[in-house]
N, CA and C of each residue as an Amber inpcrd file, in Angstrom:
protein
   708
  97.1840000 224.5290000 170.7930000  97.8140000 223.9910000 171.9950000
  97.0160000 222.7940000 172.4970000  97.8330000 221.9420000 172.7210000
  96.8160000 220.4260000 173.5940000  96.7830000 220.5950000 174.7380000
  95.2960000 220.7050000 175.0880000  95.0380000 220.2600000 176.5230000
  94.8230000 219.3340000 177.1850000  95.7470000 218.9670000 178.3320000
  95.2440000 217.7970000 179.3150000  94.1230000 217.8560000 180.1060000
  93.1610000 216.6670000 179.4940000  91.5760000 216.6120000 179.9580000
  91.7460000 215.1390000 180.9240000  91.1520000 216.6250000 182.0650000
  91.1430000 214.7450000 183.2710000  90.1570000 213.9670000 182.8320000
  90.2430000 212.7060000 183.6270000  89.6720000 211.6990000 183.7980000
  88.7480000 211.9700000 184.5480000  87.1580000 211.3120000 184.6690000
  86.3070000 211.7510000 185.9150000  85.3150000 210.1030000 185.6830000
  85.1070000 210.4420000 187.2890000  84.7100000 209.1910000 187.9620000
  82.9820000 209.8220000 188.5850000  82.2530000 208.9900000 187.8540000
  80.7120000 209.4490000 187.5330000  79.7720000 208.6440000 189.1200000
  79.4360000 209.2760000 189.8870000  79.1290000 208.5310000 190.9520000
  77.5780000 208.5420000 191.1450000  76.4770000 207.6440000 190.8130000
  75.2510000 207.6360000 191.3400000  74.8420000 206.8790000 192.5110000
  74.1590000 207.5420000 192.9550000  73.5910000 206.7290000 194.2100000
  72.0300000 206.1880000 193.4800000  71.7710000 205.3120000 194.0380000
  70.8020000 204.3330000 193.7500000  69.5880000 203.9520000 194.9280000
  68.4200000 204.1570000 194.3870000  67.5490000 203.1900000 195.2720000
  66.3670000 203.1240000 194.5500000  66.1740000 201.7770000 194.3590000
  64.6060000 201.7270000 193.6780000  64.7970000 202.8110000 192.1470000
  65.6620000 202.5850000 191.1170000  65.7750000 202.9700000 190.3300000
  65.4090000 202.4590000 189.2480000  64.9270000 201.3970000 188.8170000
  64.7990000 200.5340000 187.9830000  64.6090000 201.1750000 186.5910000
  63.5780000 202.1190000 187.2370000  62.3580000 203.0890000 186.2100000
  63.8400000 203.9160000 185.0750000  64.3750000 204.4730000 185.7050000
  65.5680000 205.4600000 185.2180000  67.0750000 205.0180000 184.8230000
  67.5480000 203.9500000 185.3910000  68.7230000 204.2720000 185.6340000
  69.4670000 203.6790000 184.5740000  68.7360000 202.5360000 183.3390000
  69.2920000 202.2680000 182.2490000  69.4600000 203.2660000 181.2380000
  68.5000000 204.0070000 181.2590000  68.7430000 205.2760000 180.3120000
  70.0290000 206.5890000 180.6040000  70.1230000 206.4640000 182.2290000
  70.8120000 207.2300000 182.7080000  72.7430000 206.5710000 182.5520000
  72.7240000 205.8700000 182.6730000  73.8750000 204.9590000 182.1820000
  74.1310000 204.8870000 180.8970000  73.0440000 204.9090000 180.3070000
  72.7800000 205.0130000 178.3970000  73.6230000 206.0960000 177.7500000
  72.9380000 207.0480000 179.1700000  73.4230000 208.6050000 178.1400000
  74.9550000 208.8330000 178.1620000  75.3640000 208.7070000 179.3170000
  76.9310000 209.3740000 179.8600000  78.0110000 207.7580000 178.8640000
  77.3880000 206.8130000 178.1740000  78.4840000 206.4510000 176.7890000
  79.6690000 205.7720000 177.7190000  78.9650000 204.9350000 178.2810000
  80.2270000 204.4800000 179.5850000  81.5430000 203.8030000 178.3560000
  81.0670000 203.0150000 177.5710000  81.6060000 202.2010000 177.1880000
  82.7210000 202.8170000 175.7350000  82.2790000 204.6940000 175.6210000
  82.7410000 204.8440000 174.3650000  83.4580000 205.9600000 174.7860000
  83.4820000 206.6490000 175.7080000  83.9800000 207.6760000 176.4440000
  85.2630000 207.7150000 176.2090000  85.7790000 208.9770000 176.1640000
  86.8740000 209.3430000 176.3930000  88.0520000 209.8410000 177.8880000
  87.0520000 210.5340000 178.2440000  87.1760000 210.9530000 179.8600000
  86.4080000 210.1270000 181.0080000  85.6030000 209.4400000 180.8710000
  85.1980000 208.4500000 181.8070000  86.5850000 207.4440000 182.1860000
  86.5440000 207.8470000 183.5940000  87.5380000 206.7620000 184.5450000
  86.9660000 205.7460000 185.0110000  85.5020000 205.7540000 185.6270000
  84.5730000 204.6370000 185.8860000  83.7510000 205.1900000 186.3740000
  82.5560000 204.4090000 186.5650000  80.8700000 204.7650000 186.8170000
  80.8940000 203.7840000 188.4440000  80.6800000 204.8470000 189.1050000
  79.9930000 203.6060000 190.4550000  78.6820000 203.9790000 190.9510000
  77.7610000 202.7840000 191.1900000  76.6170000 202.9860000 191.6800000
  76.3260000 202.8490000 192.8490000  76.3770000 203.3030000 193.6600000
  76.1990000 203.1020000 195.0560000  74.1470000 203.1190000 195.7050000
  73.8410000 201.5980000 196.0030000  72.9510000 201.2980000 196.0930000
  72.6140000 201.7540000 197.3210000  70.9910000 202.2140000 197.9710000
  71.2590000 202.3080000 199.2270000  70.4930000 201.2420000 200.0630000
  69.9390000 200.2810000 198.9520000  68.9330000 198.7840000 199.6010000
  67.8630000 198.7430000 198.6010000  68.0230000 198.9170000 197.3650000
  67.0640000 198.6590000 196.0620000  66.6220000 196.8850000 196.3760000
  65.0890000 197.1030000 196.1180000  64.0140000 196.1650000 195.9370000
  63.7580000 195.3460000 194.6010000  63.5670000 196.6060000 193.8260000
  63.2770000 196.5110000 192.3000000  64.8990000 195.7400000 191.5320000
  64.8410000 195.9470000 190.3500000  65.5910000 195.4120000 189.6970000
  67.0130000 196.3250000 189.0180000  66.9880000 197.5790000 190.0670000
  68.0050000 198.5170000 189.7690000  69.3350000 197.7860000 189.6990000
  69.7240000 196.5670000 190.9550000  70.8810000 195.8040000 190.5710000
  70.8210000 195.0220000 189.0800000  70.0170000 194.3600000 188.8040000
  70.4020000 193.4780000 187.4620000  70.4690000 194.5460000 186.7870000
  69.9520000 195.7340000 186.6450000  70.4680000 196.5460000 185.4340000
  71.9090000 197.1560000 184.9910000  72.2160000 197.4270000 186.5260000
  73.4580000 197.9930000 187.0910000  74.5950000 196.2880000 186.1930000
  73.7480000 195.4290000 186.6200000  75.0820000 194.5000000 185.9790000
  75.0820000 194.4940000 184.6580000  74.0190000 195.2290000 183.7120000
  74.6880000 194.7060000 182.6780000  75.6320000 195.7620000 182.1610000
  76.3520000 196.5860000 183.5240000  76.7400000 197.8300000 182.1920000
  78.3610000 197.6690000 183.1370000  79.2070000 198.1680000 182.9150000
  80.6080000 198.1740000 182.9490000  80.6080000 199.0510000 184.2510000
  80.0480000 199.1620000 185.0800000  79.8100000 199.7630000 186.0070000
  80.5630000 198.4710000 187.7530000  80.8970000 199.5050000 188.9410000
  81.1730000 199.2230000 189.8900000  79.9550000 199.5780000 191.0920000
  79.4820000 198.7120000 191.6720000  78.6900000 198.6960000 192.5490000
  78.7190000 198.5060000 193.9510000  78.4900000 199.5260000 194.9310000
  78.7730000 199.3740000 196.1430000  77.5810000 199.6000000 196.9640000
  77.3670000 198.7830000 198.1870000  76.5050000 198.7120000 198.8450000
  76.3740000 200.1300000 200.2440000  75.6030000 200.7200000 200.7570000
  75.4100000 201.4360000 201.4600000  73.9150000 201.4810000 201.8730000
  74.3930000 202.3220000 202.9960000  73.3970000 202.4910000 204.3190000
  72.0110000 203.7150000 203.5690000  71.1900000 203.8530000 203.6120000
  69.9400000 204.5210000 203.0980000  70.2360000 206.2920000 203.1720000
  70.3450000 206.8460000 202.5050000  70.3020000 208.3830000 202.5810000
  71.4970000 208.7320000 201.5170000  71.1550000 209.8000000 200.4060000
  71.1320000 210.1220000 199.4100000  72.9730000 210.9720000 199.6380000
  72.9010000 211.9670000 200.6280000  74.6700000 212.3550000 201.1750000
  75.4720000 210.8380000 202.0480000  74.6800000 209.9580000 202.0770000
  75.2060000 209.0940000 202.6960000  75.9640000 208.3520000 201.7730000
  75.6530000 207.8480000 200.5170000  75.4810000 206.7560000 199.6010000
  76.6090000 208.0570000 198.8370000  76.4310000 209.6290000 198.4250000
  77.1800000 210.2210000 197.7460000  78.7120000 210.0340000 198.3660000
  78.4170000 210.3120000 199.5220000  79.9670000 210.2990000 200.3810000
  80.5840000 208.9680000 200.4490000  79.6840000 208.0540000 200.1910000
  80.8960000 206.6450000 200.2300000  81.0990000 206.8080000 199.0560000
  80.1380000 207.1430000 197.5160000  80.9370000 206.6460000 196.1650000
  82.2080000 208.1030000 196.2470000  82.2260000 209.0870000 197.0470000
  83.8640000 210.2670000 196.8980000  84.2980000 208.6710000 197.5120000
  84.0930000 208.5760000 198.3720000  85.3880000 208.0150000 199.3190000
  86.1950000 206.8790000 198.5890000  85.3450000 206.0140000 197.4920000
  85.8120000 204.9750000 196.7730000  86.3980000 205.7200000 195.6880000
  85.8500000 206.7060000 194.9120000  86.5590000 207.1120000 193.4050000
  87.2850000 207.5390000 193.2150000  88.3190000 206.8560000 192.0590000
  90.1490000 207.1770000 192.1010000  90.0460000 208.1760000 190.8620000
  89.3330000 208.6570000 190.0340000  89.2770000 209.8380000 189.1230000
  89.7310000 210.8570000 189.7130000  90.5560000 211.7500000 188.5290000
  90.8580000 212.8250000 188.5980000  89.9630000 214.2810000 189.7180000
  88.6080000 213.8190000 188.2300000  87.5880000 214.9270000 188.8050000
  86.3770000 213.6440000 189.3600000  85.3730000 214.3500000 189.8600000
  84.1030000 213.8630000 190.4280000  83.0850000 214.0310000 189.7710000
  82.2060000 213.1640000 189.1160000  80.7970000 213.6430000 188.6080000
  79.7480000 213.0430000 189.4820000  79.2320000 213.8520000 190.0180000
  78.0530000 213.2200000 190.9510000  76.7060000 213.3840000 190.7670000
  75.8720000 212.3010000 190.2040000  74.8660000 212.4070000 189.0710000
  73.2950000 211.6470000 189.6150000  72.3140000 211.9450000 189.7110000
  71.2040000 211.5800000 189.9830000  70.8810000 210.3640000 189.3040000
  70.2830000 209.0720000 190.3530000  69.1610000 208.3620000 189.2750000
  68.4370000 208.4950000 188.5550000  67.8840000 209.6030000 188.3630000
  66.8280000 209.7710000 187.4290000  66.8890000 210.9930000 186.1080000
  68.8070000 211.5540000 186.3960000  68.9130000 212.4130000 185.7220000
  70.0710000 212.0410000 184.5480000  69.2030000 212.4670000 183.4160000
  70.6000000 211.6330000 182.1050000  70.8560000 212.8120000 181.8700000
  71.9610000 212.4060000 180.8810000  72.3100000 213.8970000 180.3440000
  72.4430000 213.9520000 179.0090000  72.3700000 215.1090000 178.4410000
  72.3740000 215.2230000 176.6790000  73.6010000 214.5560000 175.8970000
  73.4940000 214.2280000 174.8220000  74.4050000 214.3140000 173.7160000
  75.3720000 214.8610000 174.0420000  75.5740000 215.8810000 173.9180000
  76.4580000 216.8420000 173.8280000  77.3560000 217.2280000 175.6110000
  76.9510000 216.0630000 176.1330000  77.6800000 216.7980000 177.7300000
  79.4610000 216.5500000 177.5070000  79.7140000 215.8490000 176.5400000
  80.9990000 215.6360000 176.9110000  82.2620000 216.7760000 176.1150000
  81.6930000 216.9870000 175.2210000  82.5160000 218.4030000 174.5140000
  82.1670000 219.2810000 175.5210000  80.7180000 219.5430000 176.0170000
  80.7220000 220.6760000 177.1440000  81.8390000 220.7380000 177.7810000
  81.8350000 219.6270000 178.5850000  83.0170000 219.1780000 179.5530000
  84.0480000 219.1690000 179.7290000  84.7820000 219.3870000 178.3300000
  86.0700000 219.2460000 178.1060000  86.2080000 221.2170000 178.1380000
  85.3520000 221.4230000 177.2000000  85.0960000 223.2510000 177.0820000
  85.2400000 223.3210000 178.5140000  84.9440000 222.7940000 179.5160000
  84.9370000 223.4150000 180.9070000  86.0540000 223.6120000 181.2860000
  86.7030000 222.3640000 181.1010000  88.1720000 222.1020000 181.6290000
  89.0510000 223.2540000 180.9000000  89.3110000 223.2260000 179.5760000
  89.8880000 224.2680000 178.7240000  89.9850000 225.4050000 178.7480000
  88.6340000 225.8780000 178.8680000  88.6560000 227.4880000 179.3800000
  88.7810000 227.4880000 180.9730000  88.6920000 226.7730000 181.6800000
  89.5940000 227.1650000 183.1920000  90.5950000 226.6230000 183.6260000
  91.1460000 226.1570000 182.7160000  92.1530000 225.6610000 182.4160000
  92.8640000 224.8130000 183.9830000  91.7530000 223.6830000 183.7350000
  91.6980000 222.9310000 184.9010000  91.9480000 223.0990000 186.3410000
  91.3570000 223.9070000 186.6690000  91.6500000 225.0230000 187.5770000
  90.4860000 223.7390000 188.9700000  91.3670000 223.6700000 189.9970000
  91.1200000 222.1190000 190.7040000  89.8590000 223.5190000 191.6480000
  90.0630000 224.3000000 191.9810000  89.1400000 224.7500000 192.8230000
  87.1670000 225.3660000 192.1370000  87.7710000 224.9250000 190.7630000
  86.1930000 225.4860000 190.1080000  85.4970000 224.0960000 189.9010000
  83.9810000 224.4910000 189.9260000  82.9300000 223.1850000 189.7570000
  81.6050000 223.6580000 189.0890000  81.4110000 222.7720000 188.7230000
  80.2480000 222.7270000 187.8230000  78.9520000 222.2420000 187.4970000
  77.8810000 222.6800000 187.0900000  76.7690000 222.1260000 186.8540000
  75.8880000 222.3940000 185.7460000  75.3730000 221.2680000 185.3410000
  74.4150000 221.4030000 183.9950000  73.5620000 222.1460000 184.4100000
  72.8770000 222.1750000 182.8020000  71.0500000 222.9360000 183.1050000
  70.0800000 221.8640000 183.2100000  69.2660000 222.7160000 184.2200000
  67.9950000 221.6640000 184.2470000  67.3350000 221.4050000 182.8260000
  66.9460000 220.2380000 183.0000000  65.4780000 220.3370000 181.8860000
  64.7610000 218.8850000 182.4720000  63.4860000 219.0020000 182.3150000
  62.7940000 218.0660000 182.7310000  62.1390000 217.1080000 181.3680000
  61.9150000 215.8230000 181.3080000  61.9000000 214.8530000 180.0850000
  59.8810000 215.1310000 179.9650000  59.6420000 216.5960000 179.9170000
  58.3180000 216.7740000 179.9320000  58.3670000 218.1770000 178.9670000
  57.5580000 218.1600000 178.1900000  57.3250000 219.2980000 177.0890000
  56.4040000 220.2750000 177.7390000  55.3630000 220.2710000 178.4200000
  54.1960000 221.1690000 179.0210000  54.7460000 222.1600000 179.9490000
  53.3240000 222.9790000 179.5500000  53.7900000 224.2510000 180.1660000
  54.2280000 224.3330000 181.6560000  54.1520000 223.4290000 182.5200000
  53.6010000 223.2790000 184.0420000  55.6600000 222.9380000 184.1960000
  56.1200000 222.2680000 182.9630000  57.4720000 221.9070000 183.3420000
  58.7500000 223.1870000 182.9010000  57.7150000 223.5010000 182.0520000
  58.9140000 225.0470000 181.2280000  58.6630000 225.7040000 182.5710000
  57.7480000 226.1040000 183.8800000  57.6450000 227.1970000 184.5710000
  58.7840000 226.4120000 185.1100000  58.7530000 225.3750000 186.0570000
  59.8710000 224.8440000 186.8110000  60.9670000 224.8020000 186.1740000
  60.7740000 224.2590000 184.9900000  63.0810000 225.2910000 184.6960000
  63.3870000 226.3610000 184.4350000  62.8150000 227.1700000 184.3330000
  62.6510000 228.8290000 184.1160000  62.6770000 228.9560000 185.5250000
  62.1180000 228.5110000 186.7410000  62.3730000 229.1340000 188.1740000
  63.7510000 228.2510000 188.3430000  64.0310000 227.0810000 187.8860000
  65.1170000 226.4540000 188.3570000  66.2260000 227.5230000 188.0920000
  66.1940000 227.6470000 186.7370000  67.0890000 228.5060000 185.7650000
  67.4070000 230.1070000 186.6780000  66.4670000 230.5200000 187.4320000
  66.8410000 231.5310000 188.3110000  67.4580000 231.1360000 189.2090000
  67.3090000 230.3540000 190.3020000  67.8790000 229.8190000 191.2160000
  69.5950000 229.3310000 190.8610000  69.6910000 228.7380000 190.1580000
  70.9600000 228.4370000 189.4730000  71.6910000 229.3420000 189.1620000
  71.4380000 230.2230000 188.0600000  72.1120000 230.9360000 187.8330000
  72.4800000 232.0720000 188.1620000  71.1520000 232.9810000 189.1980000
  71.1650000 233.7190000 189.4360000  71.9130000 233.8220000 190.5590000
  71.4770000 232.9910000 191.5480000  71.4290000 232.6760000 192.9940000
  72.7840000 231.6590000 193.2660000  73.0930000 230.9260000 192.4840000
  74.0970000 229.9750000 192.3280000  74.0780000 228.9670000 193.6640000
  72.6860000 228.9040000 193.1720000  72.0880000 227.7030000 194.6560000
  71.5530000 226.2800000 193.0180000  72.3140000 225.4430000 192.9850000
  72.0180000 224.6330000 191.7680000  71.1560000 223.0800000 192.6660000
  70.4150000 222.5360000 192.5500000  70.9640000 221.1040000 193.2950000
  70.8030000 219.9220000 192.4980000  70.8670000 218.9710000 192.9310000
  71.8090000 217.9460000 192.7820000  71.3300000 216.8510000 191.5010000
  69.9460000 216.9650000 191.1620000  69.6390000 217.1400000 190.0340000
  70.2350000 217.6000000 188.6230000  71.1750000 218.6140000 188.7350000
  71.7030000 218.9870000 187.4900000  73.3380000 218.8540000 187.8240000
  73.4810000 217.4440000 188.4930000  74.8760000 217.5440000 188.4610000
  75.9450000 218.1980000 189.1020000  76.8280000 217.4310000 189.2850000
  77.8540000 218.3890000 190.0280000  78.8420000 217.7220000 189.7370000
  79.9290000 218.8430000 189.0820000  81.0600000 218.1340000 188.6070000
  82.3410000 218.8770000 189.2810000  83.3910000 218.0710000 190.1980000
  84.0870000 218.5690000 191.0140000  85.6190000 218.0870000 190.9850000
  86.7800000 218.3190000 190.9730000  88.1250000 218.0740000 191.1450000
  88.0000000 216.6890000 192.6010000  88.5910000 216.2020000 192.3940000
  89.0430000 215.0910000 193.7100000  89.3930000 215.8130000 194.4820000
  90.5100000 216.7760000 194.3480000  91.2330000 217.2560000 194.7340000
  90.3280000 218.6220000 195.7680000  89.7750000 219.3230000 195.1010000
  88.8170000 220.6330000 195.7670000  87.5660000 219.8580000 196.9700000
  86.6850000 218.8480000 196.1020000  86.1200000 218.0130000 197.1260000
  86.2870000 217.2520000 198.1700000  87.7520000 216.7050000 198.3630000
  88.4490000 216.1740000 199.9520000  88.5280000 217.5290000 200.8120000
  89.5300000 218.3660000 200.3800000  89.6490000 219.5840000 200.7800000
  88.7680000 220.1160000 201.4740000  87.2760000 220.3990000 201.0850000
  86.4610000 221.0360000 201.6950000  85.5090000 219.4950000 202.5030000
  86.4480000 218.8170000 202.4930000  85.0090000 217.5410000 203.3650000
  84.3130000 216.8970000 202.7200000  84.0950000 216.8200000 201.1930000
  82.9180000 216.2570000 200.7400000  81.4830000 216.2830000 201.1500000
  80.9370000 215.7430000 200.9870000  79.3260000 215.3120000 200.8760000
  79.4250000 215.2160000 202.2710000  78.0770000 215.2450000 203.3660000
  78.1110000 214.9980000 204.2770000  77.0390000 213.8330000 204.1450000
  77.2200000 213.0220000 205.3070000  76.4230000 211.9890000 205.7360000
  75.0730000 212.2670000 206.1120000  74.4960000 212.9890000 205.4020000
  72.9030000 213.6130000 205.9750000  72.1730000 213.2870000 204.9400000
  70.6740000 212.1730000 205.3180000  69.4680000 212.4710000 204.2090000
  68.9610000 213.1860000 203.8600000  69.2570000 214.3890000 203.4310000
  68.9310000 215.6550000 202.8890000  69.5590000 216.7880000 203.2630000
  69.1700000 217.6960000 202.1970000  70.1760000 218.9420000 201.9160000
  71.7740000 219.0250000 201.5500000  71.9740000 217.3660000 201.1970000
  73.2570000 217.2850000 201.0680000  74.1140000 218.0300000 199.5970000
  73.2900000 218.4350000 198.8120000  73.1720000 219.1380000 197.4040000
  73.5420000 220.6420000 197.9120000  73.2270000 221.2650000 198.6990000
  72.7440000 222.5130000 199.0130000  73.8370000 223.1580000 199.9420000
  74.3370000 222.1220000 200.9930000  74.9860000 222.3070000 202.1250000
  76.5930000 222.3550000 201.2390000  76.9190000 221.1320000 200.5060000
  78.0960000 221.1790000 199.8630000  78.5430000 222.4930000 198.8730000
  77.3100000 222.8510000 198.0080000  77.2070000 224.1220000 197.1010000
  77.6980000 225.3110000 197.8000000  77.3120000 225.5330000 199.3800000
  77.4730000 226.4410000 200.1080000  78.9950000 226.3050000 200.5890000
  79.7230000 225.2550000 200.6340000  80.9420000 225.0920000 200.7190000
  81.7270000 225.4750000 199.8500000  81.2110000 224.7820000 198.8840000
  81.9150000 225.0940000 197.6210000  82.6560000 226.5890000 197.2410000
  81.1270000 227.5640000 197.1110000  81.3620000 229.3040000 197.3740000
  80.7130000 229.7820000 195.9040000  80.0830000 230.6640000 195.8050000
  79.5230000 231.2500000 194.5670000  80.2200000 230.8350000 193.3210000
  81.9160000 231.7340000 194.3110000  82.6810000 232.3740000 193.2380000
  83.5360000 231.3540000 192.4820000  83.3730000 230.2850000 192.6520000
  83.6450000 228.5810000 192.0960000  82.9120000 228.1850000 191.7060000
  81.8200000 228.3360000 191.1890000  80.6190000 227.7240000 190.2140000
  80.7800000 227.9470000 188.5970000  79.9910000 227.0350000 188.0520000
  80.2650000 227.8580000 186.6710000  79.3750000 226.9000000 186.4550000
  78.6750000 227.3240000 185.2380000  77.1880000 225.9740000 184.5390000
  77.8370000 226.0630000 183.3730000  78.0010000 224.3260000 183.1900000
  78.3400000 223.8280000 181.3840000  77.1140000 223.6180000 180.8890000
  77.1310000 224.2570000 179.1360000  75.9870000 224.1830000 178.5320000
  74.9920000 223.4660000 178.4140000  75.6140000 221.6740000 178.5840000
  74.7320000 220.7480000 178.4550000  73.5120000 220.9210000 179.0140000
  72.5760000 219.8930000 178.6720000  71.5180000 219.8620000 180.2120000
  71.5610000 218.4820000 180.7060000  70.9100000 218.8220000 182.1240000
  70.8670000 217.4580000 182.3530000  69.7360000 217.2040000 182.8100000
  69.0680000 216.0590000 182.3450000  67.4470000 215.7380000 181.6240000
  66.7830000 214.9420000 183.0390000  65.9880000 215.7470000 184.0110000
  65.8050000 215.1210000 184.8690000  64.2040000 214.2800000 184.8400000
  63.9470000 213.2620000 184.9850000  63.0360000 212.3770000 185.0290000
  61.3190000 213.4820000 185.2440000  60.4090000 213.6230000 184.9360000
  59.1410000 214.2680000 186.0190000  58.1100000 213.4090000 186.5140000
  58.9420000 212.0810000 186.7540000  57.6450000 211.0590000 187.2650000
  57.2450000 211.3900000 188.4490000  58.5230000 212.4050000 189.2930000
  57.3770000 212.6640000 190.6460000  56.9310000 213.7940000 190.7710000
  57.6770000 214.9700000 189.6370000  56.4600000 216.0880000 189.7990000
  54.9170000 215.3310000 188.9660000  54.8290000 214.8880000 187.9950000
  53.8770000 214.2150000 187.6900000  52.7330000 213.8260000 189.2840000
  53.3140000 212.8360000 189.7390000  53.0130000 212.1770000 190.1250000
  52.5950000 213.3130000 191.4580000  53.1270000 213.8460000 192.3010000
  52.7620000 215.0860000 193.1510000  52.4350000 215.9470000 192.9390000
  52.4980000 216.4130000 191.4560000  51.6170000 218.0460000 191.1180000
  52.9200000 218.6710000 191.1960000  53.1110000 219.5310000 189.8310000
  54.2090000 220.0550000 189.9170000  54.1250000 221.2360000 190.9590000
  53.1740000 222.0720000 190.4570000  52.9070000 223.7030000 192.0110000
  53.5650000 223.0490000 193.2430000  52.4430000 221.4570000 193.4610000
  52.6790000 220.8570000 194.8870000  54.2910000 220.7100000 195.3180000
  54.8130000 219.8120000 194.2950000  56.1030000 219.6840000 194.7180000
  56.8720000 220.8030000 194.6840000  56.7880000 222.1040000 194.0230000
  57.6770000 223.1540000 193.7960000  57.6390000 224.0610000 195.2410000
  56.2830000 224.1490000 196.0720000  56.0920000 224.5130000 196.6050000
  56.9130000 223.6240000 197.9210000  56.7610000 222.5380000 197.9790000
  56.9770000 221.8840000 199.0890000  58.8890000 222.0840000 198.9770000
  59.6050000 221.8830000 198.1220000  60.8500000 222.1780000 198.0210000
  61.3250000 223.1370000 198.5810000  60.5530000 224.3700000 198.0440000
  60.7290000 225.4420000 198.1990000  60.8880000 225.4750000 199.8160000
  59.3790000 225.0860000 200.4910000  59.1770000 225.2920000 202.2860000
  60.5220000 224.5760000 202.6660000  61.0960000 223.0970000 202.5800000
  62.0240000 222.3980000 203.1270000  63.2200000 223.2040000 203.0990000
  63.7630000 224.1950000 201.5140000  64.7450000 224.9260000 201.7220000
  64.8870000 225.5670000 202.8810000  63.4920000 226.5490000 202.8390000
  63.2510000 227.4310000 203.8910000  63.9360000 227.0060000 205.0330000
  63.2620000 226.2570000 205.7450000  63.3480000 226.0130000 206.9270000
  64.8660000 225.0220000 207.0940000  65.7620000 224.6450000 206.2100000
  67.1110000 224.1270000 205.9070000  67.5940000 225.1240000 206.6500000
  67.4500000 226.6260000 205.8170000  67.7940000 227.7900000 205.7310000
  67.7290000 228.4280000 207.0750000  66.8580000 228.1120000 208.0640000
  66.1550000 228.7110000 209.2410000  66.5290000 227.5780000 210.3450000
  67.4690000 226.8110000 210.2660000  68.2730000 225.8050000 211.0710000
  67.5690000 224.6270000 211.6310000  65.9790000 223.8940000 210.4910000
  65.7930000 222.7870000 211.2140000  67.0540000 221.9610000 210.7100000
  66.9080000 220.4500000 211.6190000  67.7010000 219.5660000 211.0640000
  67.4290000 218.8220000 210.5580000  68.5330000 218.7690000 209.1470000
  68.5010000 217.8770000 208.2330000  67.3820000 216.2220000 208.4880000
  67.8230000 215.3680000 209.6120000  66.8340000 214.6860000 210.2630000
  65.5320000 214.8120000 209.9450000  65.5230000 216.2690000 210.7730000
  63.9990000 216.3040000 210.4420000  63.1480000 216.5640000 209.0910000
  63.6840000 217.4040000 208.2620000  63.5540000 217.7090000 206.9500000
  63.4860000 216.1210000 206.0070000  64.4560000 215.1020000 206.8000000
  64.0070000 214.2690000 205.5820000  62.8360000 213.5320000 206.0270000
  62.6110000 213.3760000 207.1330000  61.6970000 212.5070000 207.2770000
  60.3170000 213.4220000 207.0120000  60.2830000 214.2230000 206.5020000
  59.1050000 215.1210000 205.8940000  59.1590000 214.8900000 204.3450000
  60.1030000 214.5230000 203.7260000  60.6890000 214.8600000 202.3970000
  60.0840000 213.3030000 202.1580000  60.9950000 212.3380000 202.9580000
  60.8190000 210.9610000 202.5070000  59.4620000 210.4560000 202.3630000
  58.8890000 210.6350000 203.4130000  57.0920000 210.3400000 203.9380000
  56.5320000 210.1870000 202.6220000  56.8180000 211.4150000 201.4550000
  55.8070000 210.8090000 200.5380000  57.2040000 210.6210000 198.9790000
  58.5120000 210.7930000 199.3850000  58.5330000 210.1120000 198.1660000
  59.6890000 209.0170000 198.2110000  59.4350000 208.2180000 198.5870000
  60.2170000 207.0220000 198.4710000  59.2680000 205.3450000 198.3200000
């Protein structure tokens, strides 16, 4: 039997990407794709040379105001795709994401209210990075708390519905997931290969730990506000 495989519209937000974002454009095959509707990058005031890279690829570029649900919610508001892929600067994805993808669609037989997310993996072989996707890998799957790092792949249609992305510098990964609902999740096999220049660069314990506290207290009703400007302080 033939199945009709939507179209999906791949949305990164951008800032100071330079380091990542050719490889990340590299992987998802803009130019050879089958299901790609279009790639938009939504900048949120890049310094570095993330725009000239952005031009050399078949990509649409839109300008926005600084904050990570901010920059996500204008590229929903622009993308005319079927489904939504909403994808990190610094996170590529395997070979193999696009048969995943279609496997997604097929066996739920495009079912507009289910969504999806890759597996973590970090572009680091050591032991310090296997503990962090092995705890990611609980959190995800167990917990079906994924974030935004491994992707999120969503219907147009299910994501207006529930509001989209909200306009907040942080927790905007977390807050939408919780919209979303458990029982609408599902993880495609691929992975999606997230950068470790800043656990590197912060100590992985350090940063795992510090994630961890910001959930917390997400969780325990500070505001978003305040959470980023704790978050941002040391990595931007």
């Amino acid at each position: 039997m033939k199945h009709n495989i939507p179209n999906i519209s791949v949305i990164i937000p951008t800032l100071d990407s330079g380091r990542t974002l050719e490889s990340v454009l590299k992987s998802i095959e803009i130019d050879e794709s089958d299901i790609l509707h279009e790639v938009i990058i939504v900048d949120g005031g890049s310094l570095d040379n993330t725009l000239a890279i952005a031009s050399q690829f078949d990509v649409r570029v839109l300008k926005s105001s600084l904050g990570r649900g901010v920059q996500l919610s204008r590229g929903g508001e622009e993308a005319s795709g079927s489904w939504f892929l909403f994808l990190h600067a610094d996170t590529k994805l395997d070979s193999g994401w696009q048969p995943a993808v279609k496997n997604f669609f097929i066996e739920n037989n495009n079912e507009i209210k289910k969504a999806a997310f890759f597996r973590f993996k970090l572009d680091d072989s050591s032991f310090a990075a296997w503990v962090v996707e092995t705890l990611v890998y609980i959190r995800a799957n167990f917990f079906k708390l994924p974030y935004g790092d491994q992707g999120l792949l969503i219907s147009a249609e299910h994501y207006r519905s529930i509001g989209g992305f909200k306009s907040i510098k942080l927790m905007e990964d977390v807050d939408i997931i919780r919209r979303i609902g458990k029982g609408n999740l599902s993880i495609i096999s691929a992975k999606a290969i997230t950068s470790s220049i800043r656990y590197k660069r912060e100590g992985y314990i350090k940063r795992s730990i510090k994630n961890l506290f910001l959930l917390a207290l997400y969780f325990s009703g500070v505001s978003t506000e305040n959470l980023a400007g704790k978050y941002y302080a040391k990595n931007q």
